[in-house]
Structure formats: C-alpha cells, structure tokens
N, C-alpha and C positions, 0 to 999 in steps of 0.2 A: 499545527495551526489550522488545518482543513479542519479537522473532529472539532474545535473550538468555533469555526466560521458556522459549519453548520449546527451545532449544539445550539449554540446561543444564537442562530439566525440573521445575523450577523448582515450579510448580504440584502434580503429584504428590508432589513430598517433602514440601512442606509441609503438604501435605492430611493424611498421616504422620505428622508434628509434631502437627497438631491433632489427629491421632486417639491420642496416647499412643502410639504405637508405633516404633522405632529401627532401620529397616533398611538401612545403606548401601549393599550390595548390590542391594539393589532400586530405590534410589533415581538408582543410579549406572547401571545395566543399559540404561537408558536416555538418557542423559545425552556431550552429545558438546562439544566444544569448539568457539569460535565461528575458534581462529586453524586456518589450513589449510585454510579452506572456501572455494570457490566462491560468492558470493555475487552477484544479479545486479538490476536495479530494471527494472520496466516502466514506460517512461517518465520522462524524467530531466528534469523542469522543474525549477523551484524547490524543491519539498521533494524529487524523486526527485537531481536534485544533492546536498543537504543531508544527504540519507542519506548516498549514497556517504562523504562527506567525514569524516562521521563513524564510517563502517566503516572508515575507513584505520585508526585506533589499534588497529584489532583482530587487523590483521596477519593478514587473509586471503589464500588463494592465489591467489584474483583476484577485481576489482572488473568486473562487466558491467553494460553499459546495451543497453536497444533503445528506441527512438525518431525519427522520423521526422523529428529535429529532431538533427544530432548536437552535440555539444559542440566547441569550440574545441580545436584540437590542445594550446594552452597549457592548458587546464581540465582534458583528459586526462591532460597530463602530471601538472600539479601533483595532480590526485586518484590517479594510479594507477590509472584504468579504461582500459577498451575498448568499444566500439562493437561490437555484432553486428548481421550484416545481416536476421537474422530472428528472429522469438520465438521458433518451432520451437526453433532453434540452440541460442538460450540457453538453454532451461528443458531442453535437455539437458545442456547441460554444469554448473547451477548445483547448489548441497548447497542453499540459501536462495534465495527468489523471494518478495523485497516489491514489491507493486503500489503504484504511485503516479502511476496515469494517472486524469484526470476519465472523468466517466461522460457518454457518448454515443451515439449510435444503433451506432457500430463498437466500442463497449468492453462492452457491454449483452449479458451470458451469455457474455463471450471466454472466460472458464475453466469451460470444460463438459468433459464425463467426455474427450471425443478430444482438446482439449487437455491434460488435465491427466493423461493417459497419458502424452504424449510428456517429462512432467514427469522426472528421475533418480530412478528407484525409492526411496524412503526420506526422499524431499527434505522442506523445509518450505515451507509460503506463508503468507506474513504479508499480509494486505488492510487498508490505513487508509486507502482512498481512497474507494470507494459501495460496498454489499454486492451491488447488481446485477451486477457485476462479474463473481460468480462464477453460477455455478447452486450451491445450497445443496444439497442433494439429490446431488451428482455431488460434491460436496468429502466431504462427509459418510459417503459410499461410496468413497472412495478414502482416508480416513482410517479406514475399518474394515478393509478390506482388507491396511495398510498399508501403500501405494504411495506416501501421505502421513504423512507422520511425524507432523506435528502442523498446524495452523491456528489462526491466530490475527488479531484483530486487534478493532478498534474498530466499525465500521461494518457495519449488518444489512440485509437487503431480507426483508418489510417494516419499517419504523422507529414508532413501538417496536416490538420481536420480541415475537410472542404466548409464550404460558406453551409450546407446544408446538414451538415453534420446533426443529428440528431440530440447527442448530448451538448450542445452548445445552446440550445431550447428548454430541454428537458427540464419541467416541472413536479412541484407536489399537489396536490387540492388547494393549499391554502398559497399556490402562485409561486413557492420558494424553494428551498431543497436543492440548488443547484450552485456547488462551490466546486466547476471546472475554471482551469487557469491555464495557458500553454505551457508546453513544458519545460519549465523555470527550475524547480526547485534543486538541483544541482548545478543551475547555470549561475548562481548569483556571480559577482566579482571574487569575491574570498575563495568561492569553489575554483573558479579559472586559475587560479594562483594556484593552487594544491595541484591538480592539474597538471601545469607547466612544471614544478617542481617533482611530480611522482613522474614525470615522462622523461625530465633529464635526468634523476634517477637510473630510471630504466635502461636507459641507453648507456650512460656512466659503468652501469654495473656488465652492459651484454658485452660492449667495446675495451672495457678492461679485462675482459676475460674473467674477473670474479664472477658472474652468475649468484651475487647474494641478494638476490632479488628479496622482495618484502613477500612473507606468506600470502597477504592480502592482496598482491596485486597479480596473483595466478591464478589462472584457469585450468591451462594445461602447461605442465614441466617434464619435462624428462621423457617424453611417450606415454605419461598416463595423465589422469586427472589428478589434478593436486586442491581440488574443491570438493567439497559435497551440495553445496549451492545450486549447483543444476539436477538435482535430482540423485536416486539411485543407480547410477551407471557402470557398465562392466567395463573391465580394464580394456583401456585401449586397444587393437590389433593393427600392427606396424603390419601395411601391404608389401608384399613383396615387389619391386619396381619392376625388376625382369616381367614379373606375371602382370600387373597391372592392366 
C-alpha cells in the first residue's frame, strides 16, 4: 500500500481535494505507474517473500531480492524474481526499494547518506521494518534534494516520533514524497486477534509440556537460535552460572 501511496502520489492530490482545489496537472506531474518498474526487497524472509508475491499482479519489470539467504530456484521461478549478489547492485538498478530485513547491529544506520547515493536517482524507499534502519536525517536530505522521490512507511527511530521529528516534515521538490503513518501496520484489529490467538498458543503448548511450538514463532529454542532472520550468528554459548 506505501509503494502505491507514493507511486501514484496519492497523498499530495488528496491533500488538494481537502483543500477545495482541482488540479490534475499538478497532481499527475508527479505521479508514475507501479507496472514497468524495477522493484526490489532487502531481505526476502517471510514478509520480504510475501511482498514480492504480491508485486507480481503488478506487472513490474523486474522483481529483486538481496539476502544472504536465497530462495529456492522453484520460489524464484513461481514469484518471478532474482537474486542479486549485492545491495550496492540492486538499489542501482531498482525504481522502488522496500526494506524488510530485522533490525541488528549490521542493519542499524545501513541506509545512510553513501548508501542511499548509490540508490537510482528519483527512486522510492518504502521502510516497515525498524526506523533505525535508516538514518532519518540523510533520508530527509535526499528527499529534499530529490535524489528520493518519496519515503514512506510505518516504523520511526525514536518510537513514539517527537512533535519535531524530521520525517513527519520531510519533503520532495515538488512538496510530496512523504507516506509516514504511526506504526499501524500490524496493529490493525484482525492482526490483535492472531495475536491473542499465537500467545495462547504459546502458553497452551509451554504449560502442557508439549513444546510444539510453531517454527515461525521462535527466535531462540533449545540454547541455540532456531532463526536465520537476525542475521548470520554463531551458536549460542551457555554461561557457566558458577563462573558468571
């Protein structure tokens, strides 16, 4: 929905609407279509696949992933993506760049001003994954400059964003570019029901003693990690208590 809000400009024309005023022109000056685009995900877990799959109806000119994890050559096929060997790569060749990698000590300020240079002049980034992600300040300057077309997305660093928060401002040239929203987009009603249901779950399974917990809802099992989602990590080291 972000990559759509800013794609089509969405926000500026309406703001138009509310103000009584009628200029298609102006509303369109900015406004580009989502089919034909390069679009590309950092990091292709679970929701960074879930995008893709649902960028395919959009009839883009290409689907990219980077990740240090790649997909199955059957999952590439059936989505229609490719594998790049490096971020650099991708965030050169894409028109859109949604992030959907967790936040960790190697994803913490990744999109700073020298990355977000080697971004396609005009491009978009969409962030719904931690706002530390980016540096606020170097997104904010490259969507004045308009090296960034627009930014958008759910998630702020810090939570909640103060009244001066800079991306709650932050423009393109042509005054638009900016689809931040609090962070909702796992909060709706439907989401709190899954929610309440994977927590009694959870507890159903810890308190019976089964332990059949759902793959997806582990981080750490057993003393190791039972993810790859936070990065490359070495197996766990159980402290000795005595020594501690």
């Amino acid at each position: 929905m972000t990559i759509l809000v800013l794609v089509r400009n969405f926000v500026p024309a309406h703001e138009m609407i509310e103000q009584g005023r009628w200029d298609v022109a102006e509303a369109a000056k900015n406004e580009f279509d989502l089919e034909g685009k390069v679009v590309g995900t950092v990091a292709v877990g679970r929701i960074g696949e879930r995008v893709l799959r649902r960028l395919k109806a959009f009839d883009c000119k290409e689907l990219l992933y980077y990740d240090y994890q790649p997909l199955s050559p059957e999952k590439e096929k059936e989505i229609g993506c490719r594998r790049v060997d490096s971020l650099e790569e991708m965030l050169a060749q894409c028109d859109v760049v949604t992030i959907n990698c967790p936040l960790h000590e190697k994803t913490k300020g990744l999109f700073n001003k020298d990355l977000i240079a080697k971004m396609k002049p005009g491009s978009w980034l969409v962030n719904t994954a931690r706002g530390a992600i980016v540096v606020k300040e170097d997104v904010a300057e490259a969507l004045k400059s308009g090296h960034l077309r627009g930014y958008g997305g759910d998630v702020w660093f810090p939570q909640p964003a103060p009244a001066d928060h800079i991306l709650r401002t932050a423009k393109n040239p042509f005054g638009g570019g900016n689809a931040m929203v609090p962070h909702m987009s796992g909060t709706s009603l439907d989401a709190q029901k899954r929610y309440a249901l994977g927590t009694k779950s959870i507890l159903e399974s810890y308190l019976s003693g089964k332990f059949d917990y759902k793959p997806e809802d582990l981080i750490v099992h057993g003393g190791d990690y039972a993810t790859k989602a936070y990065g490359e990590r070495a197996k766990l080291v159980k402290k000795d208590v005595a020594g501690a």
